[in-house]
gemmi code that builds the backbone of each chain (N, CA, C; Angstrom):
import gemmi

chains = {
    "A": [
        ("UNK", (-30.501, -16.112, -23.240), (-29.306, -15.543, -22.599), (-28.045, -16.169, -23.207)),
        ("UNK", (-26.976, -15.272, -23.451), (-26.395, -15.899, -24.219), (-25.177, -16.491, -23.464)),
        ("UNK", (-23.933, -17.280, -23.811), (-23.235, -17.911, -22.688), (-22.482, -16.860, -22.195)),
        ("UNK", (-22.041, -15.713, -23.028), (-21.023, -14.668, -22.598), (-21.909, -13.972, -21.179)),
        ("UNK", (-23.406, -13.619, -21.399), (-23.363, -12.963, -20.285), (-23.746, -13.846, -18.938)),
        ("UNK", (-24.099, -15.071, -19.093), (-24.179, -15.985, -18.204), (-22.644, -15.821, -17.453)),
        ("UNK", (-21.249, -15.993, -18.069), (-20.103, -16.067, -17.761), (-20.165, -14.782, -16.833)),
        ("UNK", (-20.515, -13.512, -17.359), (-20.007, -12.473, -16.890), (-21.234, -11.992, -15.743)),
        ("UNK", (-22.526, -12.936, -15.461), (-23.134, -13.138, -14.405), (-22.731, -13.253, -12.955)),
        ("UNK", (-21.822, -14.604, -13.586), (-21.297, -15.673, -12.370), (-19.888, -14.717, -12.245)),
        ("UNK", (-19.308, -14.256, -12.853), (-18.225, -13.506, -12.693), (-18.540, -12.678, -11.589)),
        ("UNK", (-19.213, -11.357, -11.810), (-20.315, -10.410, -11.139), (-20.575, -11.095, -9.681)),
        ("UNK", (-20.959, -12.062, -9.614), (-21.345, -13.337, -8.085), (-20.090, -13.465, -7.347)),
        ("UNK", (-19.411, -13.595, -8.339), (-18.115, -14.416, -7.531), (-17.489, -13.196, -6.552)),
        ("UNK", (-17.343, -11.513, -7.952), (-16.368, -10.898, -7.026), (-17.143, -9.838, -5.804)),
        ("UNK", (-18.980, -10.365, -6.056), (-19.571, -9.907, -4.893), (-19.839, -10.470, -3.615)),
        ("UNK", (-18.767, -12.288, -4.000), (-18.769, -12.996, -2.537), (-17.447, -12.263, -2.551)),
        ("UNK", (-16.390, -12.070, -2.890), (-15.233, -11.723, -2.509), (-15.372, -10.383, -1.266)),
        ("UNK", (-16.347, -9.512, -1.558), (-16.668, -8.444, -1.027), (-16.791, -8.635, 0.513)),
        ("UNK", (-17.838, -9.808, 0.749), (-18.728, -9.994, 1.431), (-17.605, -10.901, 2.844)),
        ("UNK", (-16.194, -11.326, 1.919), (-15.214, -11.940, 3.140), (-15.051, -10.802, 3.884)),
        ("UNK", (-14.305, -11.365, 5.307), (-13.797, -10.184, 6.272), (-12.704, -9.968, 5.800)),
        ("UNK", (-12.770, -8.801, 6.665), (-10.975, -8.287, 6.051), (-9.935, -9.222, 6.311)),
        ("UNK", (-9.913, -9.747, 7.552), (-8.663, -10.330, 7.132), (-8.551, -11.658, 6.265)),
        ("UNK", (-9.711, -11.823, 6.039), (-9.264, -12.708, 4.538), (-9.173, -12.474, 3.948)),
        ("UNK", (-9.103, -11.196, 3.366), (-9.378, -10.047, 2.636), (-8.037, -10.468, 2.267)),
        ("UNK", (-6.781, -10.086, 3.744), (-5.802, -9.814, 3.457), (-4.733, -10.905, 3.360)),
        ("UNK", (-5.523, -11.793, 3.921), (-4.772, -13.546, 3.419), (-4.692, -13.687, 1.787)),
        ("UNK", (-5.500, -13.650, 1.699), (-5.906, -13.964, 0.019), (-4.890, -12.521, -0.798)),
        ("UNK", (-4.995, -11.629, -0.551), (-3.929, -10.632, -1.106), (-2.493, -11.141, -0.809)),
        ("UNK", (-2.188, -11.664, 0.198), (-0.973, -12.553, 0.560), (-0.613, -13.282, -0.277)),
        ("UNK", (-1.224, -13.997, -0.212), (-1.255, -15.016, -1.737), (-0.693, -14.943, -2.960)),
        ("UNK", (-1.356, -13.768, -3.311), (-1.049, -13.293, -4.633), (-0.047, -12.395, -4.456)),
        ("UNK", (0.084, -11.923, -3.598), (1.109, -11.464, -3.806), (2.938, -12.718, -3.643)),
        ("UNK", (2.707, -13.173, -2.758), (3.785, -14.593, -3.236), (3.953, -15.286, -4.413)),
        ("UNK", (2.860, -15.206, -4.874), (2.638, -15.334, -6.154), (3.326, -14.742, -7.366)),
        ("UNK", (3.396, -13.562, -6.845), (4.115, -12.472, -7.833), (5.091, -12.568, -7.823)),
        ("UNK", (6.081, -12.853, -6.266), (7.360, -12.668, -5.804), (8.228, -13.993, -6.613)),
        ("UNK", (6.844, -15.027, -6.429), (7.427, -16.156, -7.394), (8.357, -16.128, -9.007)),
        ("UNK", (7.042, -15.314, -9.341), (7.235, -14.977, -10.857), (8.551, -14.466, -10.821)),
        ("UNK", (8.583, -13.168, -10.010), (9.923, -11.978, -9.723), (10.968, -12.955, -9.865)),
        ("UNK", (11.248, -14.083, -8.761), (12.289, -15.158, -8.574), (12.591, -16.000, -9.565)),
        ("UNK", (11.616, -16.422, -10.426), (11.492, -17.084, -12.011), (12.032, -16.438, -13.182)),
        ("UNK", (12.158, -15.170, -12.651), (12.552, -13.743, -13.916), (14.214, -13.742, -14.015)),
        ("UNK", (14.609, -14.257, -12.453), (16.018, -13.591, -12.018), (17.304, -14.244, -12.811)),
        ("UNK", (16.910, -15.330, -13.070), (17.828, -16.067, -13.675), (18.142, -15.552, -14.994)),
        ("UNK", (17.377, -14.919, -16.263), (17.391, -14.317, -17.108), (18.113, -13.195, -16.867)),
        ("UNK", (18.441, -12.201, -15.790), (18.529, -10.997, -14.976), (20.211, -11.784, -14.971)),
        ("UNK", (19.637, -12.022, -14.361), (21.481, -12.425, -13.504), (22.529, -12.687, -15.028)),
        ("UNK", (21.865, -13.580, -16.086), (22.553, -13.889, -17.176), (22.844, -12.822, -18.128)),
        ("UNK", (22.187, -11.785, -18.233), (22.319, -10.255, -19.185), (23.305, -9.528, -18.143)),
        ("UNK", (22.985, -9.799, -16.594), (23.993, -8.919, -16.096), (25.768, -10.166, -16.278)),
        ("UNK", (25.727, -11.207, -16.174), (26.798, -11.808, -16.466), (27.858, -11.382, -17.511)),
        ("UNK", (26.638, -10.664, -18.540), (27.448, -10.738, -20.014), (27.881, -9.441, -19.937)),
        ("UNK", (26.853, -8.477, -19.633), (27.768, -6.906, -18.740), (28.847, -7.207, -18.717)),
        ("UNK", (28.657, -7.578, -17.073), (30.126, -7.556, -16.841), (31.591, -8.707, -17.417)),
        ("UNK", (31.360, -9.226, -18.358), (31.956, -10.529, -19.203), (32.623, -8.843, -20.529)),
        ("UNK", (31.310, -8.089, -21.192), (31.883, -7.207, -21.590), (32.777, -6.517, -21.205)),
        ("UNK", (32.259, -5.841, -20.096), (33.361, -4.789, -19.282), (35.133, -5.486, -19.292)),
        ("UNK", (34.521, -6.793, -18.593), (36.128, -7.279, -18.355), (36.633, -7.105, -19.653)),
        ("UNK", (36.246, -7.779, -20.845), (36.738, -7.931, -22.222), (37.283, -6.263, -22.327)),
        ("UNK", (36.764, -5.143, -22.388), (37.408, -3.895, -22.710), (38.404, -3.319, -21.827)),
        ("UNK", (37.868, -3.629, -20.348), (39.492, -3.872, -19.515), (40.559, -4.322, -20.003)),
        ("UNK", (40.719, -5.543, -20.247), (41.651, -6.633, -20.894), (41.944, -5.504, -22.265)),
        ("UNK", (41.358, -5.473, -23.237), (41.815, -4.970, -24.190), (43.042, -3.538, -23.804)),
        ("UNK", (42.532, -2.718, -22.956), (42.447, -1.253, -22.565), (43.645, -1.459, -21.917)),
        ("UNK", (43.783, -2.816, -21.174), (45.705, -2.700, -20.594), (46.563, -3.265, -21.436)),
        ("UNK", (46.054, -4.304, -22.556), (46.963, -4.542, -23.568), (47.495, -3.434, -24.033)),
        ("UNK", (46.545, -2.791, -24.242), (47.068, -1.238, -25.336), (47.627, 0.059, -24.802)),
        ("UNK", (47.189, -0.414, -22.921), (48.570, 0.459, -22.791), (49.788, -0.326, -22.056)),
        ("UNK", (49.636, -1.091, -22.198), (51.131, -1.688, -22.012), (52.024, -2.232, -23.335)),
    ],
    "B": [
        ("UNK", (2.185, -8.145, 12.247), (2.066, -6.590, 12.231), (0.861, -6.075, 12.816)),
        ("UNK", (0.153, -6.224, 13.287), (-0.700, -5.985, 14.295), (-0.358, -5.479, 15.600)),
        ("UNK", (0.492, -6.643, 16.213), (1.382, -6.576, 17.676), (2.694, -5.662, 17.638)),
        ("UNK", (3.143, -5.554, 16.462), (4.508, -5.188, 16.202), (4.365, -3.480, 16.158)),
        ("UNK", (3.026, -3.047, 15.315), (2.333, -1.688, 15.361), (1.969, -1.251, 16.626)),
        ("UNK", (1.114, -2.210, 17.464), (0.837, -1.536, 18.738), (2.189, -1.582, 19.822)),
        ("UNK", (2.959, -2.425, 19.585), (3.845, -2.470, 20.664), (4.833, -1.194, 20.247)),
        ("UNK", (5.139, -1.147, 19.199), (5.977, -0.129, 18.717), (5.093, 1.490, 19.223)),
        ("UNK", (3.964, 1.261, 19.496), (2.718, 2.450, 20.371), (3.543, 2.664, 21.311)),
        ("UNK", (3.097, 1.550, 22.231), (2.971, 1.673, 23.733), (4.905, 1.723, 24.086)),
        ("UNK", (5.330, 1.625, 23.626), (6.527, 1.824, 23.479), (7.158, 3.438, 23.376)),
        ("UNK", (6.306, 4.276, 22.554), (6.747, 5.490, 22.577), (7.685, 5.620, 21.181)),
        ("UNK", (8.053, 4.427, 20.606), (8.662, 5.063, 19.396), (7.870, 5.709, 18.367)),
        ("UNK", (6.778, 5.573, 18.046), (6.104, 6.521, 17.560), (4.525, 7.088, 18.618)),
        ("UNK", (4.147, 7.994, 17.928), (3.074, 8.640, 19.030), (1.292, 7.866, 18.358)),
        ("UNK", (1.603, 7.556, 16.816), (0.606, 6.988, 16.404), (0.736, 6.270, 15.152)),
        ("UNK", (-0.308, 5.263, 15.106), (0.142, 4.911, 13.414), (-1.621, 4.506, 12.823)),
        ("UNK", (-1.957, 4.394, 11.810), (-2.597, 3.677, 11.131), (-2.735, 3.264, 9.590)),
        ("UNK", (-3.386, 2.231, 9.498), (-2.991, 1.175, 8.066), (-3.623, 2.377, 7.220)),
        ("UNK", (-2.854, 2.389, 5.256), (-3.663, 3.195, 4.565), (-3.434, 2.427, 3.522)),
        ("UNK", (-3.235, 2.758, 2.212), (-3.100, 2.135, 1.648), (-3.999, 1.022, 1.134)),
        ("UNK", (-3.442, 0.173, -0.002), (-4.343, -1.015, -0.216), (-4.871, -2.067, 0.583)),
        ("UNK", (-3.905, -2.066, 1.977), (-4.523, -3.319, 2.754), (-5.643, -2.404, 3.990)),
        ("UNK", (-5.725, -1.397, 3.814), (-6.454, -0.102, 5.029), (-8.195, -0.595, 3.588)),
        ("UNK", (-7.837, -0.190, 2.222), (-8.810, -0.269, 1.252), (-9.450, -1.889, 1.216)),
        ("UNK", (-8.904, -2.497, 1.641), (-9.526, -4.163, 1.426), (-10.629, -3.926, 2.931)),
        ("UNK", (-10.210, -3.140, 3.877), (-11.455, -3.300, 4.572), (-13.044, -2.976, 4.526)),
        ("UNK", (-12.151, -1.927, 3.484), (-14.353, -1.903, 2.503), (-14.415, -2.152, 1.005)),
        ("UNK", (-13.521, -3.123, 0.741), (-14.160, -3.190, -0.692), (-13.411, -4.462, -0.591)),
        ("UNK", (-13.744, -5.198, -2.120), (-13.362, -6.423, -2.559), (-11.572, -6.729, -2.369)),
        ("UNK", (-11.044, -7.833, -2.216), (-9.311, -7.443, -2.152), (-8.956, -7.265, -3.297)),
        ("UNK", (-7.721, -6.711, -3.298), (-7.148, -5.786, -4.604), (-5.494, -6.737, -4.161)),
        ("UNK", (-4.705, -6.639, -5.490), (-3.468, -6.549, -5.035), (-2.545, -5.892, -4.734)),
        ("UNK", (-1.050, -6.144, -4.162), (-0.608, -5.037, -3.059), (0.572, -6.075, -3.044)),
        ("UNK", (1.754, -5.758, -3.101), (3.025, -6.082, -2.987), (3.449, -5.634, -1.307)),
        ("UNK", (2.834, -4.226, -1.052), (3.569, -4.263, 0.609), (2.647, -3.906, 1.495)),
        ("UNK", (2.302, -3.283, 2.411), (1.644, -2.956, 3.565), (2.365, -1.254, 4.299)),
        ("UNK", (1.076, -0.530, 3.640), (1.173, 1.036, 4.073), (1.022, 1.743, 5.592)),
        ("UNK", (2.260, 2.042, 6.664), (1.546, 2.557, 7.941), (1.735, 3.899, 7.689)),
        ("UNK", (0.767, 4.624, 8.021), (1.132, 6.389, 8.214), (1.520, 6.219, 9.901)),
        ("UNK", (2.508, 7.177, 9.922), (3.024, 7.172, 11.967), (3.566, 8.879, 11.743)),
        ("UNK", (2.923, 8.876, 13.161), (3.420, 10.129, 13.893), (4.289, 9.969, 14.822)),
        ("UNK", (5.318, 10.735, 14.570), (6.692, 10.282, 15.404), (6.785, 11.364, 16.527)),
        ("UNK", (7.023, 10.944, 17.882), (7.186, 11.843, 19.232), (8.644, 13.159, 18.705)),
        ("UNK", (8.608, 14.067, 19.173), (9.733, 15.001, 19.210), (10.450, 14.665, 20.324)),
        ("UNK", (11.785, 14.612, 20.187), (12.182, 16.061, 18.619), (12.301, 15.053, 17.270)),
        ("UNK", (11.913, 15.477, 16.233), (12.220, 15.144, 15.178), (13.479, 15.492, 14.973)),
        ("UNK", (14.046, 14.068, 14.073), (15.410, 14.713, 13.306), (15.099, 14.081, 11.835)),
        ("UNK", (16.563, 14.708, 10.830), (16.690, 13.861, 9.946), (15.985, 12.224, 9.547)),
        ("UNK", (16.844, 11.735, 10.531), (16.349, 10.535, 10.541), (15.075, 10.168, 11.107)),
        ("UNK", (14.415, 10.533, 10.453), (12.862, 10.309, 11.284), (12.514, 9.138, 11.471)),
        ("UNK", (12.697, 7.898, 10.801), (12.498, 6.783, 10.764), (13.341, 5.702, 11.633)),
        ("UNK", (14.843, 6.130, 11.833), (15.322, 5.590, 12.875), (15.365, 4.632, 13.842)),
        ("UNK", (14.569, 5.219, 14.482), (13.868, 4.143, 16.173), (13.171, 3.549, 15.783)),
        ("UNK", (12.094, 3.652, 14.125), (11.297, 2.555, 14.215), (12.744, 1.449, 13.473)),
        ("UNK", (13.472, 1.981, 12.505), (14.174, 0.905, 12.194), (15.089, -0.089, 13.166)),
        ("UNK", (15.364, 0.365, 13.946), (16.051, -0.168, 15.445), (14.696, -1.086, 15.914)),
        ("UNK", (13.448, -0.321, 16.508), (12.570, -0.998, 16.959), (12.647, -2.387, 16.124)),
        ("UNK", (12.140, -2.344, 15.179), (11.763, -3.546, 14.254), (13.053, -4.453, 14.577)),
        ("UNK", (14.362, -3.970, 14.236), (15.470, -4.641, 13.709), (15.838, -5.574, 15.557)),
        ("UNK", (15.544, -4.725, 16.463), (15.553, -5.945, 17.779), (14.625, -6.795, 17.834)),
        ("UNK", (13.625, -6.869, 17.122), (12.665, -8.364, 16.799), (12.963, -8.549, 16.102)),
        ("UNK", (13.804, -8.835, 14.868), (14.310, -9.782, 13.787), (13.652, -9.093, 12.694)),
        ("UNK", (13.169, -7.932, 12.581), (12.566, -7.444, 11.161), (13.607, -6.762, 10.488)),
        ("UNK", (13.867, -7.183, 9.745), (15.036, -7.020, 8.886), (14.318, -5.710, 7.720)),
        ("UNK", (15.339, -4.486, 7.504), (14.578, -3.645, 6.291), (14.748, -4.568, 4.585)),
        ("UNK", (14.259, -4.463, 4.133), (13.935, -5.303, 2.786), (13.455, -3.582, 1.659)),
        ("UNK", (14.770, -3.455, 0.836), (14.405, -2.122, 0.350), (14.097, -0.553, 0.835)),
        ("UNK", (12.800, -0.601, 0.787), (12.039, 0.685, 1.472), (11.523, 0.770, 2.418)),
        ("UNK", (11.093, -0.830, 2.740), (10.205, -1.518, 3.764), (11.218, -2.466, 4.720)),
        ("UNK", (10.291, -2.748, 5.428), (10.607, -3.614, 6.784), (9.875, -5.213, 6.845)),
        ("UNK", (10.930, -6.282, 6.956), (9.763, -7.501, 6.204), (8.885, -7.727, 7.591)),
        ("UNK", (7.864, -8.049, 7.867), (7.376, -8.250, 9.024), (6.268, -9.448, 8.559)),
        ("UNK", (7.017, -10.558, 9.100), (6.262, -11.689, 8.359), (6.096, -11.826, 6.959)),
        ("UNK", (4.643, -11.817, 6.505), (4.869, -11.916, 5.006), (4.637, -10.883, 3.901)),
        ("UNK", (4.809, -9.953, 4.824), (4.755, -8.685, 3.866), (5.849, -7.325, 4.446)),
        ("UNK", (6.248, -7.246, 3.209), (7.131, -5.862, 3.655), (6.236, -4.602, 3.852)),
        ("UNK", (6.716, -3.882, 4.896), (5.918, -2.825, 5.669), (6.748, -1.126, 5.056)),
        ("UNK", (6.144, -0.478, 4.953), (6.692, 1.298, 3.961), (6.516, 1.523, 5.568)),
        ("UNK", (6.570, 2.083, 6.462), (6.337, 3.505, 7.372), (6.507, 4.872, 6.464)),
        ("UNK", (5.823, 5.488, 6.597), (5.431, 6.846, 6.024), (4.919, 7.890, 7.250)),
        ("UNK", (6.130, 8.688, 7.316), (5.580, 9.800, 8.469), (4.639, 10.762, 7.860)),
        ("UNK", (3.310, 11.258, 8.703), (2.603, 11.976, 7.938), (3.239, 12.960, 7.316)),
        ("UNK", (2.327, 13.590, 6.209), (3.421, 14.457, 5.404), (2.577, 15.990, 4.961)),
        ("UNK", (1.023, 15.857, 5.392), (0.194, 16.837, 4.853), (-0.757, 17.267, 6.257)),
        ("UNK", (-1.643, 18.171, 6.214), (-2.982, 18.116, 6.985), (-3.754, 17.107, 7.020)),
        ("UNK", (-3.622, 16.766, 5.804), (-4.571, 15.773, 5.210), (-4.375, 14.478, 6.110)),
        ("UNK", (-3.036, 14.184, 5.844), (-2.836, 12.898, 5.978), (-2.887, 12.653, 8.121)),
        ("UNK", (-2.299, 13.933, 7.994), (-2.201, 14.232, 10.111), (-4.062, 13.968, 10.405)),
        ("UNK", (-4.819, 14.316, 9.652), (-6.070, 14.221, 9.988), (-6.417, 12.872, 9.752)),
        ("UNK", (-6.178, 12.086, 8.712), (-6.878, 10.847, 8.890), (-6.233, 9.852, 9.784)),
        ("UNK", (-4.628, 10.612, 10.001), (-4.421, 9.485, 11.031), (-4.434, 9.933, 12.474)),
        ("UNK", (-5.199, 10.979, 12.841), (-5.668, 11.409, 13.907), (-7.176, 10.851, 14.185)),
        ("UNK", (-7.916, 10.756, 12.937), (-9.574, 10.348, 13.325), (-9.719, 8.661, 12.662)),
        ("UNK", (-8.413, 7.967, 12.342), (-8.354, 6.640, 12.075), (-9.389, 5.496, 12.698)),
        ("UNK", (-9.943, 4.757, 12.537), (-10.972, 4.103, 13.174), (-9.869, 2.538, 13.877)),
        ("UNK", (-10.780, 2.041, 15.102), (-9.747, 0.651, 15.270), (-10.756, -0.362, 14.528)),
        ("UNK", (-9.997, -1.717, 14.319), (-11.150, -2.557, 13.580), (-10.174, -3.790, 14.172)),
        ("UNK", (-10.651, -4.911, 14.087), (-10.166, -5.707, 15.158), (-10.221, -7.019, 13.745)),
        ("UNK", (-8.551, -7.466, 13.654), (-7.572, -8.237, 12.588), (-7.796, -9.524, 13.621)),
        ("UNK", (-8.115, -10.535, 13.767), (-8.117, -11.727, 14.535), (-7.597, -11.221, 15.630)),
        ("UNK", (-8.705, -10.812, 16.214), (-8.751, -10.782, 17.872), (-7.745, -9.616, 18.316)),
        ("UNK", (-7.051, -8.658, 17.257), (-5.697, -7.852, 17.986), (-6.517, -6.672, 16.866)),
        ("UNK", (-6.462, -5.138, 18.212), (-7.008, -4.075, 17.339), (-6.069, -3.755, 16.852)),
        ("UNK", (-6.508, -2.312, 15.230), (-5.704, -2.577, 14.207), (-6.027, -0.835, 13.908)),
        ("UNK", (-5.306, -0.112, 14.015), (-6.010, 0.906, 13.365), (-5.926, 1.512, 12.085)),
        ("UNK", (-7.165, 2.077, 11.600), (-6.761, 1.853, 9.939), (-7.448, 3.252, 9.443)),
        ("UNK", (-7.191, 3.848, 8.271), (-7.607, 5.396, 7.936), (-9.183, 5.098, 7.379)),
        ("UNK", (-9.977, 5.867, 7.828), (-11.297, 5.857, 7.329), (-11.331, 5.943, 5.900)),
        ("UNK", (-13.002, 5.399, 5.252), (-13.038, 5.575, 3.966), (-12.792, 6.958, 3.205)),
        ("UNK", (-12.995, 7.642, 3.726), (-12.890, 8.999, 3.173), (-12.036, 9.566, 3.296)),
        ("UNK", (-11.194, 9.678, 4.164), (-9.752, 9.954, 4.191), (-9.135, 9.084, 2.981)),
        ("UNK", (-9.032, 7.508, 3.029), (-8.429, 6.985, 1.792), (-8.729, 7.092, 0.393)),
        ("UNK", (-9.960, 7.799, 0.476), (-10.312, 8.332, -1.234), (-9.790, 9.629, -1.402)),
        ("UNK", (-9.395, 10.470, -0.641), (-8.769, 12.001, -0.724), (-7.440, 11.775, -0.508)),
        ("UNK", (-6.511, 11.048, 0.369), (-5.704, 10.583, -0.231), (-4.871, 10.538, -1.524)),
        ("UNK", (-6.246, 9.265, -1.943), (-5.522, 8.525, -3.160), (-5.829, 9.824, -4.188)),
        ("UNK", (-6.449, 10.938, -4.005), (-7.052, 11.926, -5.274), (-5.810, 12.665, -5.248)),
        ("UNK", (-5.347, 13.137, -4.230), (-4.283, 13.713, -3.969), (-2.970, 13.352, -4.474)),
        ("UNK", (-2.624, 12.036, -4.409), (-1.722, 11.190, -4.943), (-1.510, 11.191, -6.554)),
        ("UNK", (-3.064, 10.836, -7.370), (-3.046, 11.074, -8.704), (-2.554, 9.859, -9.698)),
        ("UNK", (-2.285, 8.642, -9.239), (-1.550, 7.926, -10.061), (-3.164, 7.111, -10.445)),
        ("UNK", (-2.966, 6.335, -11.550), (-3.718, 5.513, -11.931), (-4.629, 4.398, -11.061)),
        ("UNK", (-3.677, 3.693, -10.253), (-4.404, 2.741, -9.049), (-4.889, 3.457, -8.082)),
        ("UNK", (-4.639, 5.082, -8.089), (-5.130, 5.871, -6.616), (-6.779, 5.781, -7.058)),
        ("UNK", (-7.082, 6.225, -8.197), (-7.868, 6.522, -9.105), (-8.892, 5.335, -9.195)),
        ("UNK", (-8.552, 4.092, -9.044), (-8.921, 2.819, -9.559), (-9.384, 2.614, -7.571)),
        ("UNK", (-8.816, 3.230, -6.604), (-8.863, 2.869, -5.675), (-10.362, 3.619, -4.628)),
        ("UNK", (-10.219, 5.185, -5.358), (-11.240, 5.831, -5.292), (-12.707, 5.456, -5.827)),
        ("UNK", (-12.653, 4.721, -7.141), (-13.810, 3.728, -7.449), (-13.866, 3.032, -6.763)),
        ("UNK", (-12.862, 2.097, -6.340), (-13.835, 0.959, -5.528), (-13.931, 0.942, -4.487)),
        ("UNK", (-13.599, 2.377, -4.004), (-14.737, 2.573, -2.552), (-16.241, 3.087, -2.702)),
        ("UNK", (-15.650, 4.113, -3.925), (-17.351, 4.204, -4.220), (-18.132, 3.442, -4.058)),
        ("UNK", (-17.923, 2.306, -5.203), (-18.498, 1.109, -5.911), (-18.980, 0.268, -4.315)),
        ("UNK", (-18.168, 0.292, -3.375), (-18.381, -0.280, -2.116), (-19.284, 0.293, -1.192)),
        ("UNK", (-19.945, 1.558, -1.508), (-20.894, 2.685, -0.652), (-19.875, 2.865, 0.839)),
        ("UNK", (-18.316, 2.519, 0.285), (-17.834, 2.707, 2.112), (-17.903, 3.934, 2.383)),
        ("UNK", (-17.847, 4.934, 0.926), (-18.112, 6.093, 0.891), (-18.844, 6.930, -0.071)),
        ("UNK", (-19.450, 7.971, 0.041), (-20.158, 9.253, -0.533), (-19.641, 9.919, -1.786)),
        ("UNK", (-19.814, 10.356, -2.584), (-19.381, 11.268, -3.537), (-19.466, 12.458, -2.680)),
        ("UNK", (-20.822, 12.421, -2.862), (-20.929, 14.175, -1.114), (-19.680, 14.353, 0.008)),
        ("UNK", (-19.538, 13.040, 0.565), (-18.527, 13.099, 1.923), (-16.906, 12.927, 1.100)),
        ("UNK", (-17.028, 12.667, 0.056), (-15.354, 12.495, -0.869), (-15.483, 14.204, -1.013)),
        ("UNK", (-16.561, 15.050, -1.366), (-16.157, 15.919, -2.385), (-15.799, 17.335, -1.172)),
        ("UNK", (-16.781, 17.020, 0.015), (-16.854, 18.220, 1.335), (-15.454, 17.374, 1.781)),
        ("UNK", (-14.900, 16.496, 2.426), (-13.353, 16.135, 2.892), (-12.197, 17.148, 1.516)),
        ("UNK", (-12.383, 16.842, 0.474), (-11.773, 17.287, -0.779), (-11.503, 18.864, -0.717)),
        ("UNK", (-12.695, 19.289, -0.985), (-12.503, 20.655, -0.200), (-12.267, 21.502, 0.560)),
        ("UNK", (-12.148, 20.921, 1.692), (-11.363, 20.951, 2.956), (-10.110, 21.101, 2.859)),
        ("UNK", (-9.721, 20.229, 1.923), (-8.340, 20.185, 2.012), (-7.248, 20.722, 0.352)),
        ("UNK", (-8.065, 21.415, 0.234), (-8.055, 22.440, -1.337), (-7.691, 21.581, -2.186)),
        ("UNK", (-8.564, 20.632, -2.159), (-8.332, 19.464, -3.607), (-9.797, 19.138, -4.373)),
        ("UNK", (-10.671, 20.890, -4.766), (-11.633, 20.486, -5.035), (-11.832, 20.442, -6.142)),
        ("UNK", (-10.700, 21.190, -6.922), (-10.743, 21.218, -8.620), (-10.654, 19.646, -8.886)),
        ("UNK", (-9.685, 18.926, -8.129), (-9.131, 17.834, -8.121), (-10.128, 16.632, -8.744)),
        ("UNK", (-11.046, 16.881, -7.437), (-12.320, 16.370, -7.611), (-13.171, 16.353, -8.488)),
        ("UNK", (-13.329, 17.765, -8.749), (-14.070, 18.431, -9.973), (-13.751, 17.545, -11.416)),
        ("UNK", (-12.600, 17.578, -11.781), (-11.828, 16.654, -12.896), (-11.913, 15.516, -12.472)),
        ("UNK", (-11.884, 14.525, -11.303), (-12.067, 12.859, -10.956), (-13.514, 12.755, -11.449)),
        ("UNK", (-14.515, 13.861, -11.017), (-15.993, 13.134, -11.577), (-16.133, 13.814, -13.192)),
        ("UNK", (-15.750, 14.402, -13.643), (-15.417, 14.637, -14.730), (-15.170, 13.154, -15.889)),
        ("UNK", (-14.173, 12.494, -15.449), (-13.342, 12.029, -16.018), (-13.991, 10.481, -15.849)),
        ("UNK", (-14.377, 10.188, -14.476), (-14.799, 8.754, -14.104), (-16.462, 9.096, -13.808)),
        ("UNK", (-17.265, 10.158, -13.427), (-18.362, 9.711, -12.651), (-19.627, 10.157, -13.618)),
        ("UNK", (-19.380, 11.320, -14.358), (-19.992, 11.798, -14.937), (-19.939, 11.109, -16.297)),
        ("UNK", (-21.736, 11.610, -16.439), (-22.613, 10.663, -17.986), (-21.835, 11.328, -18.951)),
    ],
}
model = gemmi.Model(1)
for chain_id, residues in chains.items():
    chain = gemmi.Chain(chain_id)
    for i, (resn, *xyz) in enumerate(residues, 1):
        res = gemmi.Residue()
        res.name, res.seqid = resn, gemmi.SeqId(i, " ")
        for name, pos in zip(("N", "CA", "C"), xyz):
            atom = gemmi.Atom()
            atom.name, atom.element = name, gemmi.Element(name[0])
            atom.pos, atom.b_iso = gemmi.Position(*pos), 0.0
            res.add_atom(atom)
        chain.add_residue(res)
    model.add_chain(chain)
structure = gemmi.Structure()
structure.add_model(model)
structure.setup_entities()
């Protein structure tokens, strides 16, 4: 047997205990991961917030230009 | 959301609700992930516009604040979805209760949530319909007679097509 399908044995085991929880651990454990995600989301924002900074850093810059030139 | 569903019952702001969606699907199959928590509700008349309304008031005098589309209720944001088909008036008319730590819960049967999700058509509906199969919570027979019922049998016809068939 080779180690890959040994791996994908115990894999097979694992997500047929997952089955075998009740639901609402079911839905704890989906909780989880999902905070999990929200984490990531919150880890993302700072990148987010800095592209939108420069937006609007542009915008102002063509404002500024746009009343020089008409005044 | 357990207490918050039934009280929002016995209350009269809506006439019914039950779970669908991915956290309704974790009760017969392995857990999946899920960013929010799906209720189908039938709302008392008269309907207006605002159909959603009284539940947003309801919620918002216990501190559930709307978050987007949803309503946060503890640790998951909640969609309300007024039924919208036969389909959907039927499964949340023959919804089963199943009992969430000690507080009943009512949630759309397996077969309703595989016709559903066929109906729906997106990729995870699809992925969702397998793993009820895969779970025996339901039939190919009892997916394909619900399906037909509800004139989604070509539908079907192309799902085992595509996923069931050698």
């Amino acid at each position: 047997m080779t180690e890959t399908r040994k791996l994908l044995e115990r894999q097979a085991e694992w997500q047929k205990g997952l089955a075998a929880l009740t639901w609402p651990e079911k839905v704890h454990m989906a909780e989880a991961v999902r905070e999990s995600a929200a984490q990531l989301s919150r880890a993302r924002s700072p990148m987010t917030a800095a592209v939108s900074a420069l937006r609007h850093a542009g915008t102002a810059e063509v404002t500024t230009r746009q009343a020089k030139n008409d005044n | 959301m357990a207490e918050l569903l039934n009280a929002m019952r016995d209350a009269g702001v809506i006439s019914e609700y039950a779970l669908f969606g991915a956290i309704a699907q974790m009760r017969y199959t392995e857990p999946v992930a899920t960013l929010d928590a799906d209720v189908l509700v039938a709302v008392p008349p008269p309907q207006t516009l605002e159909l959603l309304k009284p539940i947003y008031e309801f919620c918002a005098a216990r501190g559930h604040r709307p978050e987007g589309e949803a309503i946060r209720v503890g640790a998951w944001p909640v969609q309300f979805v007024p039924v919208f088909s036969r389909l959907t008036q039927e499964a949340l008319e023959e919804a089963g209760s199943a009992d969430f730590e000690g507080i009943p819960l009512r949630v759309v049967r397996a077969d309703h949530l595989a016709v559903i999700a066929l109906s729906v058509g997106r990729a995870k509906d699809f992925a969702r319909i397998l793993g009820l199969l895969e779970s025996s919570s339901v039939s190919r027979e009892q997916v394909a007679r619900l399906a037909a019922r509800h004139g989604l049998a070509e539908a079907w016809t192309r799902f085992e097509a595509r996923f069931l068939n050698d």
